[in-house]
C-alpha positions as a Markdown table, in Angstrom:
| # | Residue | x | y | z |
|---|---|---|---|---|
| 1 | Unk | -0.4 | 119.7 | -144.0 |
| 2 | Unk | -2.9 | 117.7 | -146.2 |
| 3 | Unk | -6.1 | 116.7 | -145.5 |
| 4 | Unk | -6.9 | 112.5 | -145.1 |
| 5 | Unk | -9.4 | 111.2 | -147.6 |
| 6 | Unk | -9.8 | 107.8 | -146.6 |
| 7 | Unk | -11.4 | 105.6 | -149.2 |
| 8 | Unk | -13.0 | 102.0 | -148.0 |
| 9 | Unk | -10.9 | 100.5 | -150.1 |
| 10 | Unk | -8.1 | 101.7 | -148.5 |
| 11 | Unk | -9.5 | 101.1 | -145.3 |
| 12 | Unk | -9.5 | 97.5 | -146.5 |
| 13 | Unk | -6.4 | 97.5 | -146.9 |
| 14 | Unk | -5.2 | 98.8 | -144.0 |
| 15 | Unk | -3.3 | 101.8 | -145.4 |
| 16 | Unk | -5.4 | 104.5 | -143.4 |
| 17 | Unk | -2.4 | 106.6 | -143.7 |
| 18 | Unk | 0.5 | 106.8 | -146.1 |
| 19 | Unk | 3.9 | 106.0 | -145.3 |
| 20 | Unk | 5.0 | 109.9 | -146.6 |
| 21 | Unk | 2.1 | 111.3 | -143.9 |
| 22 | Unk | 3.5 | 108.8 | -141.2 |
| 23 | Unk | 7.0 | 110.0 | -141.8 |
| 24 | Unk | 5.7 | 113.7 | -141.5 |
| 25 | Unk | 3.9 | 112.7 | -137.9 |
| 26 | Unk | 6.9 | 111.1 | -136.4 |
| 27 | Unk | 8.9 | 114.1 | -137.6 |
| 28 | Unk | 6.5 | 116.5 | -135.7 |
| 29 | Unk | 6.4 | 114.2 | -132.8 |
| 30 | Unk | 10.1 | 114.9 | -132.9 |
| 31 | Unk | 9.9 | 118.2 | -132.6 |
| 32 | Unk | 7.5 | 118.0 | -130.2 |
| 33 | Unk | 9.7 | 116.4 | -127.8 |
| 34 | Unk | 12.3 | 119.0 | -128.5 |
| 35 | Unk | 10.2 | 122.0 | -127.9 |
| 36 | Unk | 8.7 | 120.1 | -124.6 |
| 37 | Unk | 12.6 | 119.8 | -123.8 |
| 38 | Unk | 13.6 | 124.0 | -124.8 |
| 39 | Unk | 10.1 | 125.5 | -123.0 |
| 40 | Unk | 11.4 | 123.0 | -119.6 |
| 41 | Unk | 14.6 | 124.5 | -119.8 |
| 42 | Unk | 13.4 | 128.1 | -120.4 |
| 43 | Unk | 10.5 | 127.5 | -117.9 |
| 44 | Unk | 13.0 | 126.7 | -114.9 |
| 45 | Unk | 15.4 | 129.3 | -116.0 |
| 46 | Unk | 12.7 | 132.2 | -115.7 |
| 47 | Unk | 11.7 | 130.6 | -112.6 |
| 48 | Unk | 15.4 | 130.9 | -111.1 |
| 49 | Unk | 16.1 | 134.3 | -112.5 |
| 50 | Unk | 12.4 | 135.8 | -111.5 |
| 51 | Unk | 12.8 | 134.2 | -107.7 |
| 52 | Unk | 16.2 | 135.6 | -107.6 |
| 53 | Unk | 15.7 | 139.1 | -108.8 |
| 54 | Unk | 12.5 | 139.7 | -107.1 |
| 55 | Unk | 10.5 | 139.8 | -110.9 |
| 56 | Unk | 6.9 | 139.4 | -110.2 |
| 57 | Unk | 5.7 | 139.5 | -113.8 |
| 58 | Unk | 6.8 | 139.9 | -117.2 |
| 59 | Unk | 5.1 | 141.0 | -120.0 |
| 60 | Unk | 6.3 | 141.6 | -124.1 |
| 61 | Unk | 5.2 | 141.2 | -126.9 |
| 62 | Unk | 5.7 | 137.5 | -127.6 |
| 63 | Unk | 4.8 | 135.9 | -124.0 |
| 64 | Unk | 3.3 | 136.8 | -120.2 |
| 65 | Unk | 5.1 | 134.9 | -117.2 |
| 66 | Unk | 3.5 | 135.1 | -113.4 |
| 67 | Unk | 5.9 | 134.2 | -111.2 |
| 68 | Unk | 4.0 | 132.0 | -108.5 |
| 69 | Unk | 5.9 | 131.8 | -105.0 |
| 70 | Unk | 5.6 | 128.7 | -102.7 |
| 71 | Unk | 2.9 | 129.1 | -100.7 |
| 72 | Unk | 0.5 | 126.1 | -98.5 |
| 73 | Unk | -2.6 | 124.7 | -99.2 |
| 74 | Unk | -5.2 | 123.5 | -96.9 |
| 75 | Unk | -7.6 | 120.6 | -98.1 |
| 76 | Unk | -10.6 | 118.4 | -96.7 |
| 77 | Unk | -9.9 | 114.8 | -97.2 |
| 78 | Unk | -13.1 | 114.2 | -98.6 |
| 79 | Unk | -13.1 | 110.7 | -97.6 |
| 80 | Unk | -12.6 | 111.0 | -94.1 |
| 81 | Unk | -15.1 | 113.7 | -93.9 |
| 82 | Unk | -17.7 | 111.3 | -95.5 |
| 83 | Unk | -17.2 | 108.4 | -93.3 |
| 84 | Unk | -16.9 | 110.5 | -89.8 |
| 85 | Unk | -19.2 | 113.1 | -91.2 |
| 86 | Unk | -16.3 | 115.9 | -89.4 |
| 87 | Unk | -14.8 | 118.6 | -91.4 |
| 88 | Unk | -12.2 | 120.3 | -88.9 |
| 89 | Unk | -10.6 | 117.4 | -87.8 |
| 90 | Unk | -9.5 | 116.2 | -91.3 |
| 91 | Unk | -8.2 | 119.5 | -92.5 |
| 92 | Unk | -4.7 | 119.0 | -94.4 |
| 93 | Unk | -1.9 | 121.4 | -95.2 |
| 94 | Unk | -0.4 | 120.8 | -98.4 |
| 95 | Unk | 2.5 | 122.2 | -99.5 |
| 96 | Unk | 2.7 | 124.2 | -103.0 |
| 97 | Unk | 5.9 | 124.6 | -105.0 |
| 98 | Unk | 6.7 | 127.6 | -106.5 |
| 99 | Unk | 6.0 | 128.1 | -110.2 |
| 100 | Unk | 6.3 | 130.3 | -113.4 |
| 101 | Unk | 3.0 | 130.6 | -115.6 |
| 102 | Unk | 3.6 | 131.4 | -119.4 |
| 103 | Unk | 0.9 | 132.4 | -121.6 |
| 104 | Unk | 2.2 | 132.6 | -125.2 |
| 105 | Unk | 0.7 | 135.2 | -127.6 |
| 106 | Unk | -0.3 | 135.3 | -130.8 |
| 107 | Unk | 2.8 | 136.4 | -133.5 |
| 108 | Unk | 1.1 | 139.9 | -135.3 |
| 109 | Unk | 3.3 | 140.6 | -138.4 |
């Protein structure tokens, strides 16, 4: 992609970016939107298939997914605790959905 060398005069006149390089960003907005859509997809479809089979981790050459199982959280409403000055008796269990972690890796050719 090219690099911006903004002039003042165009700054003046209010052309900061060409309509060619504004076409090329909503294009790759575009395809942002699509990838966000394919990795959901992929994302919940790992999570499914890795609950279901037992699969606690995978690891290859392009990516590294965790499966994560539900588990519960326990907080301090910090809020509470400031105003009564009690910690026990504003302890909160939270509950936390199960989840797939993907780290992507670098392509080596």
């Amino acid at each position: 992609m090219k690099e911006f060398n903004w002039t003042p005069k165009e700054v003046q006149k209010n052309e900061l970016v060409s309509p060619a390089d504004l076409a090329t960003i909503a294009r790759y907005k575009q395809l942002e939107k699509e990838v966000t859509a394919i990795n959901a997809r992929i994302q919940n479809k790992m999570l499914e298939t890795m609950r279901e089979q037992g699969i606690k981790s995978i690891d290859n050459q392009y990516f590294k997914a965790t499966y994560i199982a539900p588990s519960e959280r326990k907080t301090v409403d910090s809020n509470k605790l400031k105003k009564d000055g009690l910690y026990d008796a504003y302890t909160k269990t939270t509950q936390v959905k199960e989840s797939v972690r993907i780290s992507w890796k670098e392509l080596t050719e």
